[in-house]
C-alpha positions as a Python dict, from the first residue, in 0.01 Angstrom:
ca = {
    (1, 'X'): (0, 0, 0),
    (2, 'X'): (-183, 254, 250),
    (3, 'X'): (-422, 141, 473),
    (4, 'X'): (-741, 393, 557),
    (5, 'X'): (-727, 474, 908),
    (6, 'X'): (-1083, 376, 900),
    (7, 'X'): (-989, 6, 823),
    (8, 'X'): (-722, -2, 1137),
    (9, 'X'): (-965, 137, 1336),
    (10, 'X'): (-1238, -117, 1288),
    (11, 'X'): (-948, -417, 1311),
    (12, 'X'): (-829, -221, 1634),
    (13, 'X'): (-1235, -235, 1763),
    (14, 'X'): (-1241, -594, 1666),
    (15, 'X'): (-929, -673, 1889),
    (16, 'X'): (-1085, -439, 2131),
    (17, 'X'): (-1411, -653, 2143),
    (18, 'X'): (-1227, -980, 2133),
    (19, 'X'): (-1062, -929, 2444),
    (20, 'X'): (-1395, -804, 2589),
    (21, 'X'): (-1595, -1117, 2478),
    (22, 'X'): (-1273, -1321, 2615),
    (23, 'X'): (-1286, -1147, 2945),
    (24, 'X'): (-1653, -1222, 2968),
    (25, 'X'): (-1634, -1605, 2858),
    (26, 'X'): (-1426, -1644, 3119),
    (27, 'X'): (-1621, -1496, 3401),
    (28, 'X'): (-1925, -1724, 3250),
    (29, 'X'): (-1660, -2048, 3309),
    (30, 'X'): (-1605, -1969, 3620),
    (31, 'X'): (-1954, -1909, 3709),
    (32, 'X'): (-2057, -2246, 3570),
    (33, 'X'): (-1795, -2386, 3779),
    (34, 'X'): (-1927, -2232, 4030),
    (35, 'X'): (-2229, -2413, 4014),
    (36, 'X'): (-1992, -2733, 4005),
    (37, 'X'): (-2031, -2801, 3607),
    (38, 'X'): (-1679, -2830, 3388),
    (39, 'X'): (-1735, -2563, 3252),
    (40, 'X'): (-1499, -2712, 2911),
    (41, 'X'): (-1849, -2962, 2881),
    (42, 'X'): (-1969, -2694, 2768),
    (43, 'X'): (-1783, -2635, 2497),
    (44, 'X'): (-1724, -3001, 2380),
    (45, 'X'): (-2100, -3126, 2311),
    (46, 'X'): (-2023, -3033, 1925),
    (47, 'X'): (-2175, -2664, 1813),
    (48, 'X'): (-2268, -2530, 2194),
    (49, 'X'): (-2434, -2281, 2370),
    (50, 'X'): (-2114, -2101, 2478),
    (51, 'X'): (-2006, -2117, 2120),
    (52, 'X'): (-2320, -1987, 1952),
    (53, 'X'): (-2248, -1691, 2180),
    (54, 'X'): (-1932, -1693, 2124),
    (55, 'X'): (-1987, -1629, 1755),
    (56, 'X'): (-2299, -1415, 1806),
    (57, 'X'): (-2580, -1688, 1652),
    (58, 'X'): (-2757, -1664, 1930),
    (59, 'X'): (-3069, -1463, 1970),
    (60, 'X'): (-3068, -1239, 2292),
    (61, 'X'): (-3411, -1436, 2363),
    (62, 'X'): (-3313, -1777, 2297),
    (63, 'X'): (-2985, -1753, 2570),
    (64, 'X'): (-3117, -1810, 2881),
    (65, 'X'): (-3327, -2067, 2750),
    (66, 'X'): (-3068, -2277, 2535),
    (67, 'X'): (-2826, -2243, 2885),
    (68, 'X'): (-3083, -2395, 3076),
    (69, 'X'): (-3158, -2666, 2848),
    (70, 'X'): (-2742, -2789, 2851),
    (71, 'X'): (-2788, -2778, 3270),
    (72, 'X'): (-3016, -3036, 3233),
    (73, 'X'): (-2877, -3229, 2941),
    (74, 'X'): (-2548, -3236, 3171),
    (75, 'X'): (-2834, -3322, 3478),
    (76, 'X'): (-2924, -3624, 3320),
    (77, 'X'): (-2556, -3787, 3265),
    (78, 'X'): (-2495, -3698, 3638),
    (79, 'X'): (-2731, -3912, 3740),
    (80, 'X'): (-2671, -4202, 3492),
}
């Protein structure tokens, strides 16, 4: 079987991006750690934020306001 180049290329851009959105997850960890969340909370409240990103389901306009909404769902345990 021969592959098109064209179909290597777009896996090779998909690695490519991967990486990229890995690279970037990370820094957003370690910013949320920053702000002294576990940043792996995050991640574990069932479909999250980080995740819908992850995937791309999020709109660019509903990003800031769906992170700000799990800092204060997390807010509220804190203090319980």
């Amino acid at each position: 079987m021969k592959i098109p180049k064209s179909v290597i290329k777009k896996l090779q851009r998909i690695n490519s991006m991967a990486q990229q959105s890995k690279k970037l997850s990370e820094e957003v960890g370690e910013w949320i750690e920053s702000k002294g969340y576990d940043s792996h909370e995050f991640r574990t409240e069932g479909y999250s934020m980080l995740e819908m990103v992850d995937y791309g389901e999020a709109s660019s306009d509903e990003i800031e306001s769906l992170l700000i909404k799990q800092f204060e769902e997390m807010d509220k345990f804190k203090i319980l």
